[in-house]
N, C-alpha and C positions, 0 to 999 in steps of 0.2 A: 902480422898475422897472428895476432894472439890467441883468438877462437876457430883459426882454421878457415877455410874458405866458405864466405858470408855475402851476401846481397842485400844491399839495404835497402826498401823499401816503405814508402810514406804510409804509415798509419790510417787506418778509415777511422771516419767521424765516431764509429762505434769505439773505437779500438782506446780513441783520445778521451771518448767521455771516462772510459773504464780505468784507465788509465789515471786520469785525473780523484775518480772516486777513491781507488785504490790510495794516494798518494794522501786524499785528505782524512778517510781511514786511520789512517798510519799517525796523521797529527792530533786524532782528538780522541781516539777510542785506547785503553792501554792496552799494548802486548806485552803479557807478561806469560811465562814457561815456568812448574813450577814441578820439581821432581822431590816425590820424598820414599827410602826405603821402608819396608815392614818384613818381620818373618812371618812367614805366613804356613811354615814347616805342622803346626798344628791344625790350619784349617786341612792343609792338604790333607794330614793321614788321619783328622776327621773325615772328612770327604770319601777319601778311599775305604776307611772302616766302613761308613754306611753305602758303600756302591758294591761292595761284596755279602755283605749283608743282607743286600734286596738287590738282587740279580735279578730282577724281572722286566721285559720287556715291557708291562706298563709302567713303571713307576723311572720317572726321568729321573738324574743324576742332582745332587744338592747341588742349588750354584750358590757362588759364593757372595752375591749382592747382601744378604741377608746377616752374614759377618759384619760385611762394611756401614750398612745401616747400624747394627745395634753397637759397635768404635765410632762412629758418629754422635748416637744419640749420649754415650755412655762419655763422652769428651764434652758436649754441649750441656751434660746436667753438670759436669765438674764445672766447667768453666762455662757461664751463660752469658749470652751478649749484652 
């Protein structure tokens, strides 16, 4: 009883096609996981500088996409494919 008390039960036709897709998935498409760190200590207390700055209910908070686009564009003109 390794997982504790279980009932095994036959699969439905659905269950096996998905199951199948899943397994062929896994042989031709890559998984690959890919973590990289950044300091990010200046966008933040940019960020917080300009949110106290303009404390208004209209004007939404800077997101920070707009960082990672231009360390994107600013890596892709150093280094072009």
């Amino acid at each position: 009883m390794y997982f504790g008390n279980y009932e095994v039960q036959p699969m439905s036709i659905m269950r096996q096609r998905i199951a199948e897709h899943m397994i062929a998935s896994k042989h031709v498409s890559p998984h690959v996981y890919s973590v990289d760190e950044i300091d990010m200590s200046k966008v933040a207390s940019l960020r917080a500088k300009s949110r106290t700055n303009s404390r208004s209910a209209t004007k939404p908070s800077s997101p920070t996409l707009p960082f990672f686009v231009k360390a994107a564009v600013a890596g892709l003109r150093a280094y072009p494919p």
